[in-house]
C-alpha positions in Angstrom: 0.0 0.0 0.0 1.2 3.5 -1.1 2.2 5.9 1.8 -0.3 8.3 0.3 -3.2 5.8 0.6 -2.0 5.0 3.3 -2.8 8.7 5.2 -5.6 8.9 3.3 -6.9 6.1 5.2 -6.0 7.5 8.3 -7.9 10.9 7.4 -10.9 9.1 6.1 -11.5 6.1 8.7 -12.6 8.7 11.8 -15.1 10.1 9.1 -16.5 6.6 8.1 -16.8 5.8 11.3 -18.9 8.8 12.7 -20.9 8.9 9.8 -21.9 5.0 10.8 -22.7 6.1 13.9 -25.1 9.2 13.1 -26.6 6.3 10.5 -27.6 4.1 13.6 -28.7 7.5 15.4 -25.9 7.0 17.9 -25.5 9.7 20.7 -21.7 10.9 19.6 -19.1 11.5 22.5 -16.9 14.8 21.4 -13.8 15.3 23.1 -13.0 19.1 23.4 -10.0 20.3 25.7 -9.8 17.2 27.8 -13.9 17.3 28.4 -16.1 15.0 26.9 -19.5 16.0 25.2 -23.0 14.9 23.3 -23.7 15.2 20.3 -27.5 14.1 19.8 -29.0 12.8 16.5 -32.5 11.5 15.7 -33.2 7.9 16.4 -35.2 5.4 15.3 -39.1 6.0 15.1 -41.2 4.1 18.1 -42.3 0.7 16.3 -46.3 -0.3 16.8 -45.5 -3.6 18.0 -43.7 -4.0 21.5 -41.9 -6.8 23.1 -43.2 -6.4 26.5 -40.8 -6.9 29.1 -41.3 -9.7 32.0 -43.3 -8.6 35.3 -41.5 -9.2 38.2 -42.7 -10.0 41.6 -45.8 -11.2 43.3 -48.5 -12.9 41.1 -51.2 -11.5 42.2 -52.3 -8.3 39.5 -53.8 -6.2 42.3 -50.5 -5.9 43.9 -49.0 -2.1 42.3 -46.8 -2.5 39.4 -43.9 0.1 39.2 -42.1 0.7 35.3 -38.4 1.6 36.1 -37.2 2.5 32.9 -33.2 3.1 33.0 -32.2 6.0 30.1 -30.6 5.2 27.0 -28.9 2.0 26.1 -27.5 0.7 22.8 -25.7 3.1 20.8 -27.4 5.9 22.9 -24.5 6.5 25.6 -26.4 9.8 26.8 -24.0 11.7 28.0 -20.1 10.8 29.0 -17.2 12.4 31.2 -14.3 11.6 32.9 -14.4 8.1 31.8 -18.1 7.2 32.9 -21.5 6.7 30.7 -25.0 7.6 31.3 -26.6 4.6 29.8 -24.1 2.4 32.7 -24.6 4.4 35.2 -28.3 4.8 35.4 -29.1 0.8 34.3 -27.0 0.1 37.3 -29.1 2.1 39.5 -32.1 1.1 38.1 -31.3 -2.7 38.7 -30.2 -2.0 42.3 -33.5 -0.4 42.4 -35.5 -3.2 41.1 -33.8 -5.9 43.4 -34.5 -3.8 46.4 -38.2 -3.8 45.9 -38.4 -7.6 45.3 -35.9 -8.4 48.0 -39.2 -6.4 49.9 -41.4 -7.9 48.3 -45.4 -6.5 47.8 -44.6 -4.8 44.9 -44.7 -5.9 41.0 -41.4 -4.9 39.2 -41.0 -4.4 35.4 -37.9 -2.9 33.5 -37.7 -0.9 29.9 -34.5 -2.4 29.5 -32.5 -4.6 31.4 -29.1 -4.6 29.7 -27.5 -2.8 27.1 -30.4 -2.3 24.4 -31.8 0.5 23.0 -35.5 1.6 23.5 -36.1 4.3 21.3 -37.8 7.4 23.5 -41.3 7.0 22.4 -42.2 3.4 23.5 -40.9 4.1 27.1 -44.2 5.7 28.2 -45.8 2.9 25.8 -44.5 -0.2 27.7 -45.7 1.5 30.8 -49.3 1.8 29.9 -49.4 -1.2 27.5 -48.2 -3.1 31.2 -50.6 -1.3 33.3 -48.3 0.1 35.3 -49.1 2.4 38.8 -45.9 4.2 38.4 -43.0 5.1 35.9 -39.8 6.2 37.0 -37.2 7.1 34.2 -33.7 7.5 35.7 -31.0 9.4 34.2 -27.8 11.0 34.5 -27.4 14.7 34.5 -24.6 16.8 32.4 -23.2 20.5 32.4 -20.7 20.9 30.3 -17.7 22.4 31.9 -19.5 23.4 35.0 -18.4 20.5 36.7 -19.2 22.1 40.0 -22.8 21.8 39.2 -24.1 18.9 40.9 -26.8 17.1 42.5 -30.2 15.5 41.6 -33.1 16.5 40.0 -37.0 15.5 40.2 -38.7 16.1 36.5 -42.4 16.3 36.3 -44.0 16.8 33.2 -45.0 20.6 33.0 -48.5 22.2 32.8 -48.5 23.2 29.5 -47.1 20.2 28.3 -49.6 17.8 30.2 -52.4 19.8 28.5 -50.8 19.9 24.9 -49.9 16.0 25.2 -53.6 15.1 26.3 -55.0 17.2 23.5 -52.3 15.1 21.1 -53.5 11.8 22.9 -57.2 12.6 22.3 -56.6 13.1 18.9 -54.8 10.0 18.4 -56.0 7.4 20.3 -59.0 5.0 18.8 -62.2 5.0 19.8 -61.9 1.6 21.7 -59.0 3.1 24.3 -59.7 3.2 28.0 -58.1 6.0 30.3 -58.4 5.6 33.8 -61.1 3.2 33.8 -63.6 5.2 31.7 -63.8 3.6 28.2 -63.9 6.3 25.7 -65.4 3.8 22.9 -68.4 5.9 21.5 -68.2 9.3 23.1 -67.6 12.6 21.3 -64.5 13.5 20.3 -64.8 16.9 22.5 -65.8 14.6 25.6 -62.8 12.5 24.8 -60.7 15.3 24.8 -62.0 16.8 28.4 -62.0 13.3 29.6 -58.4 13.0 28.9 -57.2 15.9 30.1 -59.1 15.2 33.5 -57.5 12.3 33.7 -54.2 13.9 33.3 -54.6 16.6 35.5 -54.8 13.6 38.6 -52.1 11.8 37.0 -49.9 14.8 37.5 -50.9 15.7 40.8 -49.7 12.0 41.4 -46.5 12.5 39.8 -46.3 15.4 41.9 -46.9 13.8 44.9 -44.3 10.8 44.2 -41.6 13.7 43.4 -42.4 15.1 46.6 -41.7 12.0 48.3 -38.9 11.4 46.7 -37.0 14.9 48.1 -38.8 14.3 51.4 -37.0 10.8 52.1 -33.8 11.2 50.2 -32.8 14.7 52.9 -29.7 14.3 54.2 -28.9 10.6 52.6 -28.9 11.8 49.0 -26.9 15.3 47.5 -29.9 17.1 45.9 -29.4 20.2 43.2 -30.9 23.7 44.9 -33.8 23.6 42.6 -34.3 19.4 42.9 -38.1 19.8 41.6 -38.8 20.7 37.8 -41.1 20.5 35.4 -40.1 20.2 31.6 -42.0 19.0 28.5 -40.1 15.6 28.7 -41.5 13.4 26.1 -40.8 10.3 28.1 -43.5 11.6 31.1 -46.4 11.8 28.5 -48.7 8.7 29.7 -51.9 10.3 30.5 -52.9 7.9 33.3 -49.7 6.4 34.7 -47.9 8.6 37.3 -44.7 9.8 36.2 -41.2 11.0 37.4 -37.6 11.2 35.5 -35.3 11.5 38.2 -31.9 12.9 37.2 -29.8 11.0 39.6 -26.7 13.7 39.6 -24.2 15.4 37.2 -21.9 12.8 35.3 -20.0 15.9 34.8 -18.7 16.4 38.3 -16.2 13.8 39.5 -17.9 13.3 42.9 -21.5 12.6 41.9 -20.2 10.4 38.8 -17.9 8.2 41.3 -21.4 8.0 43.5 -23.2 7.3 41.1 -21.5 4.3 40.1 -20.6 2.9 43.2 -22.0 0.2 45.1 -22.8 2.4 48.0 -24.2 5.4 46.0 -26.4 2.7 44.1 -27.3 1.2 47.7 -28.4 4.7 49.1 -30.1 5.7 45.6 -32.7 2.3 45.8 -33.1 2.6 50.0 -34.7 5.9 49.2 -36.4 5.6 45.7 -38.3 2.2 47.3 -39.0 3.9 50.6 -40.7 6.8 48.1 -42.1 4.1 45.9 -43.9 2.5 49.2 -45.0 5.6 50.7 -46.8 6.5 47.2 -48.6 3.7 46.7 -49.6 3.6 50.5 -51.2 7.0 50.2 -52.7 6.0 46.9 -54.6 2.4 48.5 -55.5 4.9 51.5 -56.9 7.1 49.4 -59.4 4.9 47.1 
């Protein structure tokens, strides 16, 4: 081989390979002055025919059923720094999470993922209603660039103006033969639909609410929460009009501290002592309430 091809090659082989990754819709780590990045590209569409993952737990279908859905996976690393990913991070966490709860036993237990696949965004909040689920908790990893000082976790909700835009959008989609809450929408107006849905949002985020609540509440002073730990965000993944929902950003993989937490044994230990004290707390008040 000439010594021309041969740095031609060397030029053109980064290039092949990035533009194989953007193909896939691959989340791209950038390195820039020692600090590593992501670069996000569309992935693939949500497919209308799910492989429902395996319910965990007690047989019996009253007992609640909690979604944990760990972020990312696949070729999605979600965001990297100072060696660590998201996508590791957070399924670690989310396993810990799920073994606590059985180890506990009373609750059911189902997972989005439960190794190293990709669940493209859309079906997330699809497994979790297609399942029947109480309660969704999304977990991910936080980033801020080259603040690495920022750190702590963060409670999403879905927003106001979001939970009203996505009922409208769920109205409008949903067939005639769909149930929300209980109610069976099979029949009715399209205008009652619509008001029906949104009802039915407007309790399910007063739930998710109420679980974020909890969630703050019982991890002071075990786990290091950001000054403004509750938000609310138009977060597609929080969109399920009747199942409860919370994205908890677990801390900054951007600062050292929270990273090396994050994916310890300990930090994981503290992390699934809290979120299933929450979890059980939640669905007390709930059975309390009916």
């Amino acid at each position: 081989m000439s010594y021309r091809i041969q740095i031609a090659l060397l030029f053109a082989l980064p290039v092949l390979l990035v533009g194989a990754l953007y193909a896939v819709g691959a989340a791209i780590p950038v390195p820039v002055l020692g600090r590593d990045y992501v670069v996000r590209v569309d992935l693939p569409q949500a497919s209308d025919r799910l492989d429902l993952p395996e319910i965990e737990g007690p047989s019996d279908p009253s007992r609640p059923l909690v979604v944990i859905d760990a972020g990312h996976g696949g070729p999605d690393l979600g965001a990297t720094s100072n060696g660590y990913l998201e996508k590791q991070i957070v399924l670690g966490l989310a396993r810990e999470l799920r073994d606590r709860l059985l180890e506990e036993g009373g609750i059911r237990v189902a997972m989005t993922r439960d190794d190293d696949t990709l669940i493209v965004l859309q079906e997330r909040a699809v497994i979790a209603r297609d399942l029947g689920a109480d309660l969704f908790l999304s977990i991910h990893a936080d980033s801020a660039g080259e603040r690495e000082g920022v750190a702590g976790a963060s409670i999403y909700t879905l927003s106001e103006t979001a939970s009203s835009e996505a009922a409208a959008r769920f109205a409008e989609r949903e067939n005639e033969a769909d149930i929300i809450n209980g109610v069976d929408l099979s029949g009715q107006d399209e205008e009652v639909n619509a008001i029906l849905v949104e009802l039915s949002q407007r309790r399910t985020s007063s739930q998710s609410a109420e679980f974020a609540a909890l969630i703050e509440r019982e991890g002071e002073g075990v786990l290091r929460f950001h000054p403004q730990a509750q938000r609310s965000a138009a977060l597609a993944v929080l969109r399920a009009p009747d199942v409860p929902s919370v994205l908890f950003e677990s801390g900054f993989i951007t600062n050292r501290e929270d990273a090396a937490l994050l994916a310890s044994a300990e930090g994981q230990a503290q992390f699934a002592e809290v979120m299933a004290r929450a979890i059980r707390i939640y669905f007390a008040r709930q059975s309390n309430a009916q």
